[in-house]
N, C-alpha and C positions, 0 to 999 in steps of 0.2 A: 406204219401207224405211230412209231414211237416218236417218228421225226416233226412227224405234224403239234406235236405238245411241244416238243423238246424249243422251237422258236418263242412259245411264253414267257420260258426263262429266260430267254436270251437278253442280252445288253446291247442293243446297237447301236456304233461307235463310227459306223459308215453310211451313208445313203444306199449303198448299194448293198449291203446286208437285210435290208429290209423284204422279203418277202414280197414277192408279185402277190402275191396271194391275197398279203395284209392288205395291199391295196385294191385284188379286184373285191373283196370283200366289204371295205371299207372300215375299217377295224381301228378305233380310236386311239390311240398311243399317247401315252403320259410321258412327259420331260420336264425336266427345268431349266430356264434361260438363264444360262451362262454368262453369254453376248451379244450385242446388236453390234453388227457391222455396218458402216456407213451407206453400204448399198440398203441396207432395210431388211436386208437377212438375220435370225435368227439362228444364233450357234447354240444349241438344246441339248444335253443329256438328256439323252433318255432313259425310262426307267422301266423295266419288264412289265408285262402285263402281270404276272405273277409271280411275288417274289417269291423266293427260300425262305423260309428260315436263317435265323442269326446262326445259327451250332451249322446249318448246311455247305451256307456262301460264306467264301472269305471275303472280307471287304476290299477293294484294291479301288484307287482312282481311275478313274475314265482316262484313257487313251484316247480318245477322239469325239468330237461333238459332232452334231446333226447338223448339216445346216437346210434351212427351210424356210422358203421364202410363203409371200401371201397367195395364194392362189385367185385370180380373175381379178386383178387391182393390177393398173399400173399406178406405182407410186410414188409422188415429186418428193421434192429434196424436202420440202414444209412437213412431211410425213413422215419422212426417214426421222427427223429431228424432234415429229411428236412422240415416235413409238421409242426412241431412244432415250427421250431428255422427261418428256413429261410424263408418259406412262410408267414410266421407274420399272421394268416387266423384269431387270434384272436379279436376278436369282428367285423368280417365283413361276409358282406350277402351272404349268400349262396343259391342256389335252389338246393336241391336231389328231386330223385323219388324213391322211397320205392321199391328195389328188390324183398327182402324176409325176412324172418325174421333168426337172427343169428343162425349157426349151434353150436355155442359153449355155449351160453347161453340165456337165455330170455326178458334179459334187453337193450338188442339191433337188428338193422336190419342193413341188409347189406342194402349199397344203392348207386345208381349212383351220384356223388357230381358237381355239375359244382359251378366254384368260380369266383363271379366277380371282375375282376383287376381292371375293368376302367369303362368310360360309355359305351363304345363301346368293350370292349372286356370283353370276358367269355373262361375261361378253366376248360375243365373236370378236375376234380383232381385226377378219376382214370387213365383214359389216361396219364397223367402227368408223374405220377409216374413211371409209364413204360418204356414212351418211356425216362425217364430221367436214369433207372437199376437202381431203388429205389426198383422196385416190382418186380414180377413176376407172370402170368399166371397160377395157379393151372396145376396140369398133370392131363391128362382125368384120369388116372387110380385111382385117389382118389374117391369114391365110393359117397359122397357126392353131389361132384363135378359134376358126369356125371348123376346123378339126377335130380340135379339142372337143367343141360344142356335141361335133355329129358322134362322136367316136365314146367316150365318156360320161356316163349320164349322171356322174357326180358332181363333175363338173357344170354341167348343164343346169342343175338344179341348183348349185350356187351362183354363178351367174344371174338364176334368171332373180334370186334371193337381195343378189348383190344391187342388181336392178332397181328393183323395188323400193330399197332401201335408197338407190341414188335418186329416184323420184319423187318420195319424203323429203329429200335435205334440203 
């Protein structure tokens, strides 16, 4: 019972410390962007669901960042270069919810990204992208993809989100 709390505290410093859990749950996770990587990845500290206390926690520097890319966007080089150069998203807070874990490697997950502009406004980052023709939509026919689709229903529901929004732009 104790260990199911004890993950609120946590710092995680790895993709792979993240909790299956957090993810079959869908459980929003607060960070802040560190780095964009020229692939379009996002290197994030993350920051506990719930902190200590200043007297509890020592403070110590992060050891390792997230990395986390956009979930249901394939995204061209014009993108990479919006979310790095002109979004300025560098060292500000972000909340994702943990997709799934990346199809191309192990050191990342895909993930739904909202970014806050202001006090009162927040934008999806993958919606963004879209409806700006930064990204695109994967085609069902990628074999991954409709996986994803059948297997995932958060996924599915941002997809069909992301959609929508590529049909506006």
């Amino acid at each position: 019972m104790s260990c199911r709390y004890v993950c609120l505290f946590a710092r995680f410093e790895h993709v792979a410390q993240i909790p299956k859990e957090f993810i079959r749950k869908e459980l929003q996770l607060k960070g802040t962007v560190r780095e964009v990587l020229p692939s379009g990845e996002l290197r994030v500290e993350h920051i506990p669901v719930v902190k200590l206390p200043s007297f509890l926690g020592r403070r110590r520097p992060p050891k390792g960042l997230l990395n986390i890319r956009l979930a249901g966007v394939d995204l061209s080089t014009a993108g990479q270069q919006f979310i790095s150069k002109d979004l300025r998203i560098t060292n500000k807070p972000i909340t994702f919810t943990v997709i799934k874990s990346s199809d191309d490697s192990n050191n990342a997950v895909d993930a739904d990204v909202t970014l806050k502009k202001s006090t009162f406004t927040r934008t999806n980052l993958n919606i963004e992208v879209v409806r700006r023709g930064y990204a695109r939509v994967p085609p069902p026919e990628s074999p991954r993809h409709l996986k994803a689709l059948q297997t995932i229903p958060a996924y599915s529901r941002l997809v069909s989100r992301l959609l929508m929004s590529e049909k506006v732009s």
